[in-house]
KOLDREN-457207 format. One record per residue (C-alpha): residue in one letter; chain; x, y, z. Coordinates in Angstrom, 2 decimals. Last residue first. Example, Ala and Ser with C-alpha at 12.3 -4.5 7.8 and 13.67 -1.06 7.14 Angstrom:
(pt S, A, (13.67, -1.06, 7.14));
(pt A, A, (12.30, -4.50, 7.80));
END
This chain:
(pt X, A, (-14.88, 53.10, -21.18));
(pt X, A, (-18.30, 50.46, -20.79));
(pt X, A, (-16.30, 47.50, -21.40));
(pt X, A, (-12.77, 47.86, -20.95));
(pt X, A, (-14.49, 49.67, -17.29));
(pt X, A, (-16.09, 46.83, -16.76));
(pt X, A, (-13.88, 44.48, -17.67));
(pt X, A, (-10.87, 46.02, -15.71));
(pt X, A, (-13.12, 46.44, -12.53));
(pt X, A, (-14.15, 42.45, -12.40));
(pt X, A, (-10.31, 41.85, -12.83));
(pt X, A, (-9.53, 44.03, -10.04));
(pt X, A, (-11.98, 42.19, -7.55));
(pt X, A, (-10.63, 39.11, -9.00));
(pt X, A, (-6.74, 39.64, -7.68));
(pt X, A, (-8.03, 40.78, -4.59));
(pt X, A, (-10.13, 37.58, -4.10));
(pt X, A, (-6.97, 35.49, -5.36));
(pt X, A, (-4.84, 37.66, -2.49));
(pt X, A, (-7.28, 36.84, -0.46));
(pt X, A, (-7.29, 33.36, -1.06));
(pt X, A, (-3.66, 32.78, -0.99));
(pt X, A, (-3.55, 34.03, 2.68));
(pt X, A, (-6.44, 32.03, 3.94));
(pt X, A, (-4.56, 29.10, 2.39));
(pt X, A, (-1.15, 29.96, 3.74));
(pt X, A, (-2.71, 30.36, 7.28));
(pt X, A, (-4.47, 27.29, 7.30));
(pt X, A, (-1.10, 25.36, 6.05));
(pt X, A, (0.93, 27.42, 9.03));
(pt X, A, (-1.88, 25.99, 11.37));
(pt X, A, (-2.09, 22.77, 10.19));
(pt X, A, (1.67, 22.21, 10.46));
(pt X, A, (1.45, 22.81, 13.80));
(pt X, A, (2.86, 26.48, 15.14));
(pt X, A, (4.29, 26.04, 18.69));
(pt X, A, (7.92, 26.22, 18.36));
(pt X, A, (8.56, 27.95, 14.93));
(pt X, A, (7.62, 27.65, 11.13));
(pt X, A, (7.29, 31.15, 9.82));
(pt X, A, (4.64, 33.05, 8.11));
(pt X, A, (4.76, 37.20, 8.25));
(pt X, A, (5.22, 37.59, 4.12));
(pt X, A, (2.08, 35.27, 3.63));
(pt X, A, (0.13, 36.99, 6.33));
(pt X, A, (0.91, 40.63, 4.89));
(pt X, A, (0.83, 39.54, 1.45));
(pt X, A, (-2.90, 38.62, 2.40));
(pt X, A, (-3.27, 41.38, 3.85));
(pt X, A, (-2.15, 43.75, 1.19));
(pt X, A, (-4.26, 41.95, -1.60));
(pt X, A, (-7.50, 42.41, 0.52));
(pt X, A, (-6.51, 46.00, 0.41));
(pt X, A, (-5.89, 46.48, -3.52));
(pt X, A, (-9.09, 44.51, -3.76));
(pt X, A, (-11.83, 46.94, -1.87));
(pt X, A, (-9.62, 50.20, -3.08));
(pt X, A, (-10.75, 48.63, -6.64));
(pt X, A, (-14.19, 47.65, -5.08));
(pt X, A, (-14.81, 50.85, -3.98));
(pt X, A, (-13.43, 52.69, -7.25));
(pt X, A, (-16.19, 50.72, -9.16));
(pt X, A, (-18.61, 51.68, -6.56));
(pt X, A, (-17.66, 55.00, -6.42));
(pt X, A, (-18.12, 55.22, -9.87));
(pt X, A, (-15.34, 55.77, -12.76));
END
């Protein structure tokens, strides 16, 4: 495997950590709008999605060329 293969498979493990991280920390309390929380799901959901595609792009390669 590459570094830049094993770059992009650190790359998605971590952008799937933080957004777990900000999915596991929401909470509805005094001062959050529901814009806010619904911003913060979103951004959440899309790095996990980015993650989640950085380690599909790795699989194929390496099904591909392994």
């Amino acid at each position: 495997m590459t570094l830049k293969l094993l770059s992009f498979w650190v790359f998605g493990g971590i952008l799937i950590a933080v957004g777990s991280w900000i999915l596991g920390h929401l909470e509805v309390n005094e001062g959050v709008s529901v814009l806010g929380y619904a911003f913060a799901f979103v951004i959440g959901l899309v790095l996990i999605l980015l993650g989640g595609l950085a380690w599909i792009n790795v699989s194929s390669f390496v099904s591909k060329h392994g």
